[in-house]
KOLZAFI-913420 format. One line per field, with one value per residue (C-alpha): residue in three letters; x, y, z. Coordinates in Angstrom, 2 decimals, always signed. Example, Ala and Ser with C-alpha at 12.3 -4.5 7.8 and 13.67 -1.06 7.14 Angstrom:
# KOLZAFI-913420
rest	ALA, SER
X	+12.30, +13.67
Y	-4.50, -1.06
Z	+7.80, +7.14
This chain:
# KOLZAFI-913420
rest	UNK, UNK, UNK, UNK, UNK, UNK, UNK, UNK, UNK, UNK, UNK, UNK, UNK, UNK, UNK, UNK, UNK, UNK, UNK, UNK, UNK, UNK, UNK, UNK, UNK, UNK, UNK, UNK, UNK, UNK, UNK, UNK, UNK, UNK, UNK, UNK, UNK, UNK, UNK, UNK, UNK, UNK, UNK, UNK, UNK, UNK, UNK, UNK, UNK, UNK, UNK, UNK, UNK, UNK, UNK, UNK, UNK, UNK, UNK, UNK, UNK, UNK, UNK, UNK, UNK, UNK, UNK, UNK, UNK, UNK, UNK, UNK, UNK, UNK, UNK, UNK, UNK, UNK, UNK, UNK, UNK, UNK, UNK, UNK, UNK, UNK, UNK, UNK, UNK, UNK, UNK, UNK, UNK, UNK, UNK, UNK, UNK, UNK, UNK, UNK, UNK, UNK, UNK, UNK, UNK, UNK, UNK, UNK, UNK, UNK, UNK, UNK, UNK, UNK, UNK, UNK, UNK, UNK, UNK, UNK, UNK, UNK, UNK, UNK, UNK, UNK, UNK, UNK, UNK, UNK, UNK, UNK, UNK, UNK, UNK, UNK, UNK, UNK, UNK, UNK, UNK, UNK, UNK, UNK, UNK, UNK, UNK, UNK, UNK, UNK, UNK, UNK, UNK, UNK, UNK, UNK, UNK, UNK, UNK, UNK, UNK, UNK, UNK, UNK, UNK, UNK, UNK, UNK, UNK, UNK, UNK, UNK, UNK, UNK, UNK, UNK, UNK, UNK, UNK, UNK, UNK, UNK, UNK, UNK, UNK, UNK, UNK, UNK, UNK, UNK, UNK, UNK, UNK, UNK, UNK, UNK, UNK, UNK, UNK, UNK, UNK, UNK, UNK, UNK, UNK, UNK, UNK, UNK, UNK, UNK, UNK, UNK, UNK, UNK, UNK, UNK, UNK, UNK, UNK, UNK, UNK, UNK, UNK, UNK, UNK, UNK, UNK, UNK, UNK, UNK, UNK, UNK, UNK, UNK, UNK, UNK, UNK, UNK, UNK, UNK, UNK, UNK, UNK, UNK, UNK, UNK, UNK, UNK, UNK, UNK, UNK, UNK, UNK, UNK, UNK, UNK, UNK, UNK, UNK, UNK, UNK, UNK, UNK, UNK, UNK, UNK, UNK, UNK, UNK, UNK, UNK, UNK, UNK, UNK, UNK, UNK, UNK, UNK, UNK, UNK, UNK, UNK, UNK, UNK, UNK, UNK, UNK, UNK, UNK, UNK, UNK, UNK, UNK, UNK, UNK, UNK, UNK, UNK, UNK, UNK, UNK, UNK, UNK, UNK, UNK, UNK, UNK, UNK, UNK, UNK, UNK, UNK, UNK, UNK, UNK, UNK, UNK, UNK, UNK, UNK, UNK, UNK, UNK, UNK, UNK, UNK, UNK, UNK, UNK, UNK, UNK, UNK, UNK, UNK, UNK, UNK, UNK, UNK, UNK, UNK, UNK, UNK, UNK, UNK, UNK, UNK, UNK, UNK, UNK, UNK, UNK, UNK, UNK, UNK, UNK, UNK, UNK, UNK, UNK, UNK, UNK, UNK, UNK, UNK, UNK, UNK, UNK, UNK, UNK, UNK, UNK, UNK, UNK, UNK, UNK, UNK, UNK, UNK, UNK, UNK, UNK, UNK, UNK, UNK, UNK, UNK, UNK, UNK, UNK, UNK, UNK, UNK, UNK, UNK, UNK, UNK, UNK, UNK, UNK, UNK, UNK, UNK, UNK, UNK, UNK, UNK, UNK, UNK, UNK, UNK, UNK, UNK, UNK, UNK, UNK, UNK, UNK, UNK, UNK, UNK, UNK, UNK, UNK, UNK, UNK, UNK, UNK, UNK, UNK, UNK, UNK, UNK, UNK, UNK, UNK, UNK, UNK, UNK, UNK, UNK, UNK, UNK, UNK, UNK, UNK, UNK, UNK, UNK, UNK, UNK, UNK, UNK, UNK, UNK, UNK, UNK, UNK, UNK, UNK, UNK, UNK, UNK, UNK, UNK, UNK, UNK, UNK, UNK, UNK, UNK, UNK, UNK, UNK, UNK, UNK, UNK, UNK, UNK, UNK, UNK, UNK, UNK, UNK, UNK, UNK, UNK, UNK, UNK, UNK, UNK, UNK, UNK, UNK, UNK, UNK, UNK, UNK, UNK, UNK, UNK, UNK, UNK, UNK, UNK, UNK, UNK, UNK, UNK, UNK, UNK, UNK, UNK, UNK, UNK, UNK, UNK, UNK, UNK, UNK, UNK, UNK, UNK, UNK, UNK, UNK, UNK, UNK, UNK, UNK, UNK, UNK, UNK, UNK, UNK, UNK, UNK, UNK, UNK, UNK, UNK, UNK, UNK, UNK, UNK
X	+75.59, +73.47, +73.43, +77.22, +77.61, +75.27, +76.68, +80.32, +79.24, +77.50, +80.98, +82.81, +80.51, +81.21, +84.76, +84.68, +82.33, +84.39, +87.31, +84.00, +82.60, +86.21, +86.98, +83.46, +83.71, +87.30, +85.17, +82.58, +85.27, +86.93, +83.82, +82.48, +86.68, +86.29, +82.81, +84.03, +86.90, +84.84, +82.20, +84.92, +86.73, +83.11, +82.74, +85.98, +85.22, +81.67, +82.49, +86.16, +87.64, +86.71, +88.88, +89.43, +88.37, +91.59, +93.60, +90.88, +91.21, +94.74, +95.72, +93.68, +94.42, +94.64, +98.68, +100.88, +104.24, +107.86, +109.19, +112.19, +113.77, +113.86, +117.16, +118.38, +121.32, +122.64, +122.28, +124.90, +123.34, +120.01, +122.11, +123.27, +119.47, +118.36, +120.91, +120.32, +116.70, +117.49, +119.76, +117.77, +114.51, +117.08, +118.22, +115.02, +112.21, +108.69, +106.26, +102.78, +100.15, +100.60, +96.98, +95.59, +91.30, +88.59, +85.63, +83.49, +81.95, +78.32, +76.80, +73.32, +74.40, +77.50, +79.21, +81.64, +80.66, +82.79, +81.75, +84.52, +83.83, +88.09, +87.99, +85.07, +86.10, +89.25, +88.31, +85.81, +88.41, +91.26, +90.04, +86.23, +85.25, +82.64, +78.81, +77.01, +74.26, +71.68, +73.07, +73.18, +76.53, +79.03, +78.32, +77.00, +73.69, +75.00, +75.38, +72.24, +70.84, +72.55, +71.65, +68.16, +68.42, +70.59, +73.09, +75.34, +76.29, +77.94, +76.09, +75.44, +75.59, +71.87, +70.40, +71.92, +70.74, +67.25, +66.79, +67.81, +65.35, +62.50, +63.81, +63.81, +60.27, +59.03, +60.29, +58.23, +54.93, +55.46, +55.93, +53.45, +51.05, +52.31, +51.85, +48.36, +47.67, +48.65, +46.50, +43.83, +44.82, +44.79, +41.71, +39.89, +41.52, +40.18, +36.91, +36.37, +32.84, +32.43, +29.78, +26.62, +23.10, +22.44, +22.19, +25.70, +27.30, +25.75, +27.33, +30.75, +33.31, +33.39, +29.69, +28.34, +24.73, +24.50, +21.39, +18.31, +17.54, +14.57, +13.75, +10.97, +11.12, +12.65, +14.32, +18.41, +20.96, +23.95, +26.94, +27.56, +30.00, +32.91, +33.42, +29.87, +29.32, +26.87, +25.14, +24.24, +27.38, +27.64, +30.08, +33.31, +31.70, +28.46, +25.99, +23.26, +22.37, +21.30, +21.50, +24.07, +26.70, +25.37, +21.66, +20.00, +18.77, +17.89, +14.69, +14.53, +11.91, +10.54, +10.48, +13.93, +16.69, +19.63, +22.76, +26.18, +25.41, +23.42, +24.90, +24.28, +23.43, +20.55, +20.76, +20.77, +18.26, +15.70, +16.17, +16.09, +19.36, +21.02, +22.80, +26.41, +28.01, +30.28, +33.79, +36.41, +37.32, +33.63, +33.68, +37.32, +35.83, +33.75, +34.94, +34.57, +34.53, +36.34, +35.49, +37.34, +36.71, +36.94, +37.28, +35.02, +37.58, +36.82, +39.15, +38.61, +40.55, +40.42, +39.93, +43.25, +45.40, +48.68, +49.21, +50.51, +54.36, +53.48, +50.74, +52.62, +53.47, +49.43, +47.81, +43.87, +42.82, +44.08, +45.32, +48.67, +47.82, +49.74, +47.85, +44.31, +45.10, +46.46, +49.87, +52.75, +55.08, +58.16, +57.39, +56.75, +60.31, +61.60, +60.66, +61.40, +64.99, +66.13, +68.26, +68.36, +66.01, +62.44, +61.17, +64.51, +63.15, +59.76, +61.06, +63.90, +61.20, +58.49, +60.71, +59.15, +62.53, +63.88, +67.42, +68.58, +72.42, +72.62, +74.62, +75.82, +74.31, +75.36, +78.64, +80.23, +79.44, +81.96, +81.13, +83.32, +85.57, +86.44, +86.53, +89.30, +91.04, +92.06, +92.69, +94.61, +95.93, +97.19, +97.16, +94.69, +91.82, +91.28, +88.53, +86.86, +84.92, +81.69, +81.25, +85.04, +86.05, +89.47, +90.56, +90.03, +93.53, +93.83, +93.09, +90.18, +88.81, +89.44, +87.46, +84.56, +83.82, +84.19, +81.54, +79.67, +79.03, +77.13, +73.11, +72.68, +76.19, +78.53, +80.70, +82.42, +82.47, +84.00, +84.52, +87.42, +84.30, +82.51, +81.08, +83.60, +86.47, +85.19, +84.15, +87.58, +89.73, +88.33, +88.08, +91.39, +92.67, +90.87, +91.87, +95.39, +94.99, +94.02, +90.14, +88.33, +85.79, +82.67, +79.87, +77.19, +74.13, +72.16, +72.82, +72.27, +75.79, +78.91, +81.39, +81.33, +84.75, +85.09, +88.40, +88.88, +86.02, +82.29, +82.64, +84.98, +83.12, +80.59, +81.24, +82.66, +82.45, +79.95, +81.61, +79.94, +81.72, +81.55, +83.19, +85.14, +86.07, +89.26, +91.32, +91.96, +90.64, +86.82, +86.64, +87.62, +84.51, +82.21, +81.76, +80.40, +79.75, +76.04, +74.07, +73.23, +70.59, +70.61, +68.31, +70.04, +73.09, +71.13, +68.96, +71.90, +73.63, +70.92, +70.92, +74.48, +73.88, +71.31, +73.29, +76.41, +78.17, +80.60, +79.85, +82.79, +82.85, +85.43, +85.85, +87.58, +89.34, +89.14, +91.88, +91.25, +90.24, +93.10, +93.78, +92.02, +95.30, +97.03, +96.95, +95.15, +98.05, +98.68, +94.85, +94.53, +97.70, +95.80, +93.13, +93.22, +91.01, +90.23, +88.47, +86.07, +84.07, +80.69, +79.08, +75.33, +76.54, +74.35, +74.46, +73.72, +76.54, +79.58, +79.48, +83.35
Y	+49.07, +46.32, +46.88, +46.68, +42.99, +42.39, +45.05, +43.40, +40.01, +40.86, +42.24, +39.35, +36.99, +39.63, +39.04, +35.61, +35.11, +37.49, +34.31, +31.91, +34.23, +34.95, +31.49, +31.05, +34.26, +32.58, +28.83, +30.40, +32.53, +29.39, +27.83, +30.54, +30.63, +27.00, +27.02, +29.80, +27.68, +24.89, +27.08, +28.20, +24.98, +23.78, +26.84, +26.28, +22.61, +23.47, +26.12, +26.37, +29.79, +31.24, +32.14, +36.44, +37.65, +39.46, +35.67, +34.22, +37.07, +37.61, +37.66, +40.41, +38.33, +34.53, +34.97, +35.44, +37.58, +37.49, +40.98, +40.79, +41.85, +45.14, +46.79, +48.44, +50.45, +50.24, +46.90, +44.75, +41.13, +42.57, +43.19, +39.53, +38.90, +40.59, +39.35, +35.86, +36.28, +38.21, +35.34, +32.39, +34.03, +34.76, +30.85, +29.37, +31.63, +30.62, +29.33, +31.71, +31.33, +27.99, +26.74, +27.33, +27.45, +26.16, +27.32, +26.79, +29.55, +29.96, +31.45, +31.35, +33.71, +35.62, +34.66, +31.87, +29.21, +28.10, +24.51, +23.14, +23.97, +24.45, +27.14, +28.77, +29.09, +30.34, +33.05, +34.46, +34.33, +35.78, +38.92, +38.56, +37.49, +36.30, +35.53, +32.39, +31.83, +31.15, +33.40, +37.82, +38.01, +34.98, +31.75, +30.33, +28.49, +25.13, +26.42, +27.85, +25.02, +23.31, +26.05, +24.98, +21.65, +22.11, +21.16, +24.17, +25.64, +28.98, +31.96, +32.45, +36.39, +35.99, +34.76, +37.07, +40.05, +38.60, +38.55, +42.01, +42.83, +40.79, +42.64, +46.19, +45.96, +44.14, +47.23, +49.51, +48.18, +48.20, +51.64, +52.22, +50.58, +52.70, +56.00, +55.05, +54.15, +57.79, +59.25, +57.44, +58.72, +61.89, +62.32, +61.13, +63.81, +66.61, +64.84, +64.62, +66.90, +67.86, +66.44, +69.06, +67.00, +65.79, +62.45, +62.54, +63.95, +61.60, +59.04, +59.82, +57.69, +60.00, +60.73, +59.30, +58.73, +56.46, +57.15, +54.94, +52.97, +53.94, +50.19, +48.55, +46.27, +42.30, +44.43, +43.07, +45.60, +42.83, +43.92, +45.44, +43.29, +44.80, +42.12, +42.31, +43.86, +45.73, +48.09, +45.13, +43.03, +39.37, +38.99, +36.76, +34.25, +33.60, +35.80, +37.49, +41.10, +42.82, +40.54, +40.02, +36.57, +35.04, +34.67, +36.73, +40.61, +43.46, +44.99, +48.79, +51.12, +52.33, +48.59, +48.44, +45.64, +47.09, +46.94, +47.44, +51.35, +51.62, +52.89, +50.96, +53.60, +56.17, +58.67, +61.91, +62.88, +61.70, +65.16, +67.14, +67.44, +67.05, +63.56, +63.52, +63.47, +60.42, +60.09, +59.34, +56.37, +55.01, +54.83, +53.07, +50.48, +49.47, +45.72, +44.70, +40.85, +39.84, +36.65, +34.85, +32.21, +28.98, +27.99, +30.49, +31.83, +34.76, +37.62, +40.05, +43.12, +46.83, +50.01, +51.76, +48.88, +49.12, +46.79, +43.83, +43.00, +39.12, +39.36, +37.81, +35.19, +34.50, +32.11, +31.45, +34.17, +32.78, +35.42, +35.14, +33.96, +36.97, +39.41, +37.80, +37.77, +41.40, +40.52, +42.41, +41.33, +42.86, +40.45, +37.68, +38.43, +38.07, +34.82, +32.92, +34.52, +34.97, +32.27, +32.26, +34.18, +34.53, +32.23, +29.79, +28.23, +27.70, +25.87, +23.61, +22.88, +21.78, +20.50, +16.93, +16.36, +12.94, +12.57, +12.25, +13.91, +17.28, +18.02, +21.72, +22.90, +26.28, +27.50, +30.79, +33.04, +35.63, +38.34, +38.95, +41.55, +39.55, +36.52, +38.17, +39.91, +36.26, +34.57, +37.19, +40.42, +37.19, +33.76, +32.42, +30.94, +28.54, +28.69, +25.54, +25.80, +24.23, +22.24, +20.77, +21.12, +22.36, +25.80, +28.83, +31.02, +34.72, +36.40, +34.32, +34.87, +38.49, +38.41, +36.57, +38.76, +42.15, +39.97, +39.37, +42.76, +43.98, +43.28, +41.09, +39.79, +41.24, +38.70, +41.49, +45.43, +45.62, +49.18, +50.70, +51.95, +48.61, +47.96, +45.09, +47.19, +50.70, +48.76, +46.55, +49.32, +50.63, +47.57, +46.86, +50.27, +50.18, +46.69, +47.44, +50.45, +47.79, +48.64, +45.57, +46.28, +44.18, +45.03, +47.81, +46.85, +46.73, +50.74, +51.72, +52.17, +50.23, +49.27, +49.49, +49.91, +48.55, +49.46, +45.64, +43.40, +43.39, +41.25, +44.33, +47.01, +48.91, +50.43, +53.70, +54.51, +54.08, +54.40, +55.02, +54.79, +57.13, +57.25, +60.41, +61.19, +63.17, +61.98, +63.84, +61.58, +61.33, +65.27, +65.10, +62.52, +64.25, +62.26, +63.46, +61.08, +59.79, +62.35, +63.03, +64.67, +66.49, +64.67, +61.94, +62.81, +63.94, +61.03, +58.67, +60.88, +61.12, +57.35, +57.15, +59.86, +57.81, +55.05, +56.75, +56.13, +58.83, +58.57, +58.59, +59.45, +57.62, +59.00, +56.24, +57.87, +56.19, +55.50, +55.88, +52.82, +49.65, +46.55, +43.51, +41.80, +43.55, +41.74, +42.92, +44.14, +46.22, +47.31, +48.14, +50.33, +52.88, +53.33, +55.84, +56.04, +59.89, +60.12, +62.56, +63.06, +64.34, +65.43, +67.40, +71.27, +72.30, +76.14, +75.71, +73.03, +74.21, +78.44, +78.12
Z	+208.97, +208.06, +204.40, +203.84, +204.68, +201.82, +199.06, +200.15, +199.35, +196.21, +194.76, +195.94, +194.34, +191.21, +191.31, +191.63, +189.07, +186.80, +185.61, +184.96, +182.43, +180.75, +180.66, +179.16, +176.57, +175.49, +174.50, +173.01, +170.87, +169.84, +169.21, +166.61, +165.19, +164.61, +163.09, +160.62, +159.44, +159.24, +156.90, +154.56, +154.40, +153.25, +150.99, +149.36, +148.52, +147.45, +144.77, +143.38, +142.49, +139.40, +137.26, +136.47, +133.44, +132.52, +132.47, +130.19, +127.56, +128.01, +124.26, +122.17, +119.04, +118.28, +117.75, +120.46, +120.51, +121.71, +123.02, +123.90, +127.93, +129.39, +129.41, +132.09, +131.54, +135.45, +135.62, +132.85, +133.09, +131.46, +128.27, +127.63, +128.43, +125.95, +123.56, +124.55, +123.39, +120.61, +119.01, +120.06, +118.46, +114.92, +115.13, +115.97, +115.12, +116.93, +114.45, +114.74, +114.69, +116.33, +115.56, +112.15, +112.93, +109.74, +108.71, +105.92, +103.47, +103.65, +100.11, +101.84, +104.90, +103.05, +106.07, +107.15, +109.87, +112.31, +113.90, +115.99, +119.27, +120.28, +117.61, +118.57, +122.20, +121.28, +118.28, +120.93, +123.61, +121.88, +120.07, +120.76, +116.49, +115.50, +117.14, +118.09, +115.49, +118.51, +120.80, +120.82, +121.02, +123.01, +121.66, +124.91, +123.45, +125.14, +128.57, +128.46, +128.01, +130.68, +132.82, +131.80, +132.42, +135.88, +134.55, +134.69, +138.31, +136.63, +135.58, +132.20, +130.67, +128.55, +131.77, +133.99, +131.41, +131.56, +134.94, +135.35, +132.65, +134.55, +138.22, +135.88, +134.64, +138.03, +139.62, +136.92, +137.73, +141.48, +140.87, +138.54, +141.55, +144.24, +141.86, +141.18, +144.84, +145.78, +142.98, +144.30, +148.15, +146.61, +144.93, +148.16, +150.51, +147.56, +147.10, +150.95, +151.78, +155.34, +156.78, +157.64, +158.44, +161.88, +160.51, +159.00, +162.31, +164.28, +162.04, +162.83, +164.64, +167.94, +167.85, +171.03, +169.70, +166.84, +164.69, +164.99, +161.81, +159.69, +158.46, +159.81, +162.43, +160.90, +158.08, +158.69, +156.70, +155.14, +154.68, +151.49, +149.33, +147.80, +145.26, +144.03, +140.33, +139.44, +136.45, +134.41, +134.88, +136.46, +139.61, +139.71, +141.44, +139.66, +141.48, +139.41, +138.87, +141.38, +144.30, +146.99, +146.30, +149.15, +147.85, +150.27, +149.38, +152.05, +151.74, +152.13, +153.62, +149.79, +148.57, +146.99, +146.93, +148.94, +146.20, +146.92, +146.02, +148.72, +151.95, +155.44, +157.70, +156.53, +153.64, +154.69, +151.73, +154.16, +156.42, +154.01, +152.59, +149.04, +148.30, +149.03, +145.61, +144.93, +145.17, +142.87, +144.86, +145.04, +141.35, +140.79, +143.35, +140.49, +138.48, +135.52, +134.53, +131.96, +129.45, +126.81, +124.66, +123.86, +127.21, +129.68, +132.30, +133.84, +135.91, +137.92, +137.67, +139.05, +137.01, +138.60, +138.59, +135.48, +133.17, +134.32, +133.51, +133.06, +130.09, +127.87, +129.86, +130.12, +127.90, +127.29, +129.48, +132.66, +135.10, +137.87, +141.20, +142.35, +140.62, +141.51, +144.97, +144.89, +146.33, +144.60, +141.74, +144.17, +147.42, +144.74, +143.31, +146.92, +147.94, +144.96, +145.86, +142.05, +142.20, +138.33, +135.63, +135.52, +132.78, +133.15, +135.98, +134.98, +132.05, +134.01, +136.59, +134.29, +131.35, +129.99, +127.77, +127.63, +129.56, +126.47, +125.81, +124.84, +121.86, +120.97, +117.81, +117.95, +115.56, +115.23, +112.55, +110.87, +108.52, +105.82, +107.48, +110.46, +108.48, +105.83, +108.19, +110.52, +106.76, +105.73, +108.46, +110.65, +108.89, +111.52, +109.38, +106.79, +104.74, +102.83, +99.45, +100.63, +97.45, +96.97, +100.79, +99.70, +100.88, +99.20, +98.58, +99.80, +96.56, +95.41, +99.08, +98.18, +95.35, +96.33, +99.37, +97.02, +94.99, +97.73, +99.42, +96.59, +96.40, +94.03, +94.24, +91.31, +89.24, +86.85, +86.98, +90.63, +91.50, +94.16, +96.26, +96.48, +100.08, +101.29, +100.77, +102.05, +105.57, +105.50, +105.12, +108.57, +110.13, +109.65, +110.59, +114.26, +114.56, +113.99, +116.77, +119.18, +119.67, +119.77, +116.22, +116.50, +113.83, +114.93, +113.36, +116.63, +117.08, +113.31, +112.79, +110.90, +113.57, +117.77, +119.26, +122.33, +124.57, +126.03, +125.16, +125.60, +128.69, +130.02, +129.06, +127.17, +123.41, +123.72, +119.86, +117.24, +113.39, +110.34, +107.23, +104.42, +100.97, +100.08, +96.59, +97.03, +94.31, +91.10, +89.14, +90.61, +90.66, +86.81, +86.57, +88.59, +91.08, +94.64, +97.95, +98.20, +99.59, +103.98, +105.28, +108.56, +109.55, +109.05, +111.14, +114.04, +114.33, +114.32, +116.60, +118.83, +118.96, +120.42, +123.07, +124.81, +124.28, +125.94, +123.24, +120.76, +116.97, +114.89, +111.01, +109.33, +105.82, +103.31, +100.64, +97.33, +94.96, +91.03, +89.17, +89.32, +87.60, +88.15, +88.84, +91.67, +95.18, +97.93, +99.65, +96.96, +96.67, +100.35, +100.36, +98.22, +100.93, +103.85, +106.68, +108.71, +111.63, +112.95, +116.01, +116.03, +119.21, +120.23, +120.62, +123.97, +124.51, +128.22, +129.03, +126.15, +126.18, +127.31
């Protein structure tokens, strides 16, 4: 009876203390509610929305289009919608394209140049033509080198591909590392010999007795030094052959300088017994010193250890910190946080540039496909003579690029299978079936078609493009399509399969000789353009 006084007041002090820490629970909610409004009112101020991808390359061409209204045939108003449109569009018809983009022709390059920055932004934007002369792909040479200088916030797409580059090979040599380190674990459990003199067992950790030393009495046994180097080669530190870095030498029983070979506690050939034979590991302990000239710089590195990812980052023989300290490329890669690229900030943090203003150098190159089909498919591009600045009209533009393609370039003799208009003739067929056609010299093919964009996606077709001689006229001359190895066709296609990508053989058949005279409308309506898909035959994976 004396306890329940107590265990009654301890739940009434419970229930009374239950509305205290309610009320408390309900601050500290409205605390943390206001302190998370307060962090994303911040984080909206401090970076504004970017903008989606899909609203910066809305159009897939640098014209835009009027379609008329859906009609709905339950609803009547959508039909004087649609003619509404229909007659305003006859009386007034819109004017495309509404902005006519220059370039200039470049003899030197075979190519036409691009230099307003407007046009450039909006040829790459608006059909993806075109590359930046300094750049792989998107002309984006001058945010880069904000980006360099700090003065860009965004991302750019080169840096962000370099520093998954830099995170994809740091990632290699760590495990490179940890594959040698279990080698080397490995070897030692298989090398391990049991130990079978009294000597040796009394030299094991749970041996109760510890053997007596042999040395005479004011012998002292150092430490042997792991760093030290020896059979003939100097240590990292200066020390000479044979002798311990410190400067001091132990003295053994037969008058020999203890090395680092040596072992501290005593041999067991002394009982009786043959020499335990050497590990793997003992040997791989071994270093080497490493010299260069002019300047004398020496490193230290291990037998087992990979090549280092960062060699060619290393100048006059000096080696990383990270790597001379042993630490690994992975925890380095952590704490600097990878806030931008490898290499980028190196260079922004040690830049000695004048604050001077940074101009963009950088113009948009077109090859003659691209360039002929904006001047001529949609009336988008201009194209100045670079000697009389005047533009140059559709057919002499014709002409010069079907002069052009060949190597030398051809003034007279230009034959209906010239280069220019066997590669036009499919560019201009893909293009009008909406793929996005971007040249494909960086797989060893003609064309990549790409389903949206590069920034959307990777190419999902590789096209080469191959003459065929069906006409009439070329089987009366004789005339058969340059010759293809096997060989030939399964490198190349072995190419696209590790890239993921589908080859395509697009066969161009060629008219019969034409006049000199006829337009190119007129010369392009005689070409046709099949398509045919090659893919690897696996008997495992396609027996259905």
């Amino acid at each position: 009876m004396a306890d329940t006084p107590n265990t009654v007041s301890v739940t009434s002090n419970l229930r009374e203390a239950a509305p205290a820490s309610v009320e408390s629970t309900k601050s500290t909610k409205s605390i943390s509610s206001d302190v998370k409004e307060v962090k994303t009112k911040n984080h909206h101020h401090s970076t504004p929305k970017r903008v989606p991808l899909h609203q910066i390359y809305t159009l897939p061409a640098p014209i835009r289009t009027f379609p008329l209204p859906t009609f709905y045939p339950n609803n009547p108003v959508s039909l004087f919608h649609v003619v509404y449109a229909w007659v305003t569009q006859l009386i007034s018809p819109p004017v495309e394209p509404a902005v006519i983009h220059q370039g200039i022709w470049s003899p030197e390059t075979r190519s036409v140049h691009i230099k307003d920055p407007k046009s450039i932004q909006a040829l790459w934007e608006q059909g993806f033509f075109g590359k930046g002369n300094y750049s792989r792909s998107e002309p984006n040479w001058f945010k880069r080198e904000q980006a360099r200088r700090g003065e860009h916030r965004g991302s750019v797409a080169e840096n962000v591909t370099t520093q998954r580059r830099e995170e994809r090979k740091m990632m290699k040599w760590d495990r490179a590392r940890k594959e040698q380190e279990a080698i080397e674990r490995t070897k030692l459990l298989e090398a391990w010999v049991a130990p079978v003199g009294p000597m040796e067992l009394l030299a094991l950790p749970n041996s109760l007795d510890k053997p007596k030393s042999v040395l005479p009495a004011g012998a002292v046994i150092e430490e042997p030094v792991e760093d030290a180097i020896t059979n003939g080669f100097g240590s990292v530190d200066g020390s000479t052959n044979g002798s311990i870095p410190n400067g001091h030498s132990s003295p053994l029983s037969n008058g020999t300088t203890k090395t680092e070979d040596d072992t501290t506690p005593a041999s067991s050939e002394a009982n009786g017994h043959p020499p335990r034979p050497r590990t793997p590991t003992e040997t791989s302990k071994r270093r080497k010193s490493v010299r260069f000239s002019p300047n004398v710089e020496s490193a230290t590195f291990k037998l087992s250890d990979p090549p280092s990812p960062n060699h060619r980052a290393q100048s006059n023989g000096s080696i990383d910190s990270t790597l001379a300290n042993r630490v690994s490329p992975v925890s380095r890669l952590t704490e600097l946080g990878l806030s931008e690229p490898l290499g980028i900030t190196t260079l922004s943090g040690s830049s000695s540039e004048p604050n001077s203003q940074l101009l963009d150098k950088e113009h948009l190159q077109l090859c003659l496909e691209e360039a002929f089909y904006l001047a001529f498919a949609l009336g988008a591009l201009t194209i100045l003579d670079p000697v009389t600045n005047k533009p140059i009209a559709a057919s002499d533009l014709f002409t010069l690029c079907r002069q052009t393609s060949y190597i030398p370039p051809r003034l007279t003799n230009l034959q209906p299978d010239d280069p220019f208009l066997m590669h036009y003739a499919a560019y201009h067929h893909f293009r009008s079936l909406g793929w996005v056609t971007r040249p494909g010299i960086k797989f060893g093919v003609d064309w990549m078609l790409y389903n949206k964009g590069p920034v959307f996606s990777h190419a999902e077709f590789a096209v080469i493009v191959l003459p065929a001689y069906t006409d009439p006229w070329w089987k009366a001359q004789g005339r058969q399509p340059p010759h293809r190895s096997w060989h030939w066709l399964h490198t190349i296609n072995r190419v696209q399969t590790t890239a993921l990508k589908t080859l395509v053989l697009a066969y161009v058949d060629i008219p019969p000789p034409f006049e000199e005279n006829f337009g190119a409308a007129e010369i392009l309506k005689r070409y046709k353009v099949r398509e045919y898909i090659v893919k690897r035959w696996l008997s495992n994976r396609n027996r259905d």
